[in-house]
C-alpha positions in Angstrom: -32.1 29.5 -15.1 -31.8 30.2 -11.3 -28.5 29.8 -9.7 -28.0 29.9 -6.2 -24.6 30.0 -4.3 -23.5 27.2 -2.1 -22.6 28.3 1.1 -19.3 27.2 2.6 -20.6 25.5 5.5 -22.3 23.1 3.5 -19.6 22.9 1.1 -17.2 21.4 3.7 -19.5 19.5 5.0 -20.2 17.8 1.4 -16.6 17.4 1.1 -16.1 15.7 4.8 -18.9 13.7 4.2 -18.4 11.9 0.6 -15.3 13.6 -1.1 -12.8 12.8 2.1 -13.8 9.4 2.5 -13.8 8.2 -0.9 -10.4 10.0 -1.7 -9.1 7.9 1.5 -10.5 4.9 0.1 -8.7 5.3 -3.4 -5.3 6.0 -1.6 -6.3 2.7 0.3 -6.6 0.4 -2.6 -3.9 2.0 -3.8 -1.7 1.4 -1.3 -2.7 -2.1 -0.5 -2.4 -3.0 -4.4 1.7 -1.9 -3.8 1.8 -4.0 -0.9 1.0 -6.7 -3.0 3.1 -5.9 -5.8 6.0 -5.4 -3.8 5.4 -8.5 -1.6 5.2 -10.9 -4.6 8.1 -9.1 -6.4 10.4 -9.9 -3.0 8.7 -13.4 -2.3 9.5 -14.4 -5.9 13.0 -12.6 -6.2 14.0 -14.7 -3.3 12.8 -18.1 -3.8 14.3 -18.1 -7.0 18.0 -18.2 -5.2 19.5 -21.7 -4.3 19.6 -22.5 -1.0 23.8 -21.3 -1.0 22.6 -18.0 -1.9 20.5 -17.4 0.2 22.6 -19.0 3.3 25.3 -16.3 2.0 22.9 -14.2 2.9 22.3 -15.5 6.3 18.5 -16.0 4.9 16.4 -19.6 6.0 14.0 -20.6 3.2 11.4 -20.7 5.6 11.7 -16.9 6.3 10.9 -15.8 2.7 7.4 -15.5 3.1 8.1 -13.4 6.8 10.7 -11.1 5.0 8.3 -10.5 1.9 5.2 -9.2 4.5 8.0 -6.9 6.3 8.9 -5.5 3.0 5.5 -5.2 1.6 4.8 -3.1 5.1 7.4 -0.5 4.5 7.2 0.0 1.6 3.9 2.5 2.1 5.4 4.0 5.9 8.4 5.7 3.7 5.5 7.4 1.1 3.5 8.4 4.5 
């Protein structure tokens, strides 16, 4: 069996090329599957309270859905 070295240029160059990108794509799904998780967690958590409870915490029903995409958003920018 002949074995040969890889040379370094070409082993960065493998790894900019297929390695990098599919490592960012993993981290992508990844993150995008806890944005979901967290926006359906917060959209259901609050639309379970009564309107009271929610007016006690100066919250319109109609901005559930708004304050469930903000949360899903930071919830990845504090990991980053």
């Amino acid at each position: 069996m002949i074995r040969t070295a890889i040379r370094p240029e070409f082993s960065q160059t493998l790894y900019q090329t297929f390695v990098k990108p599919a490592q960012d794509l993993i981290q992508l799904a990844a993150d995008l599957a806890h944005k979901r998780v967290v926006y359906k967690q917060t959209y259901i958590e609050l639309s379970r309270c009564s309107d009271r409870e929610l007016e006690d915490i100066s919250i319109a029903r109609y901005d559930i859905r708004k304050i469930a995409r903000e949360a899903a958003q930071t919830s990845i920018k504090g990991n980053a």
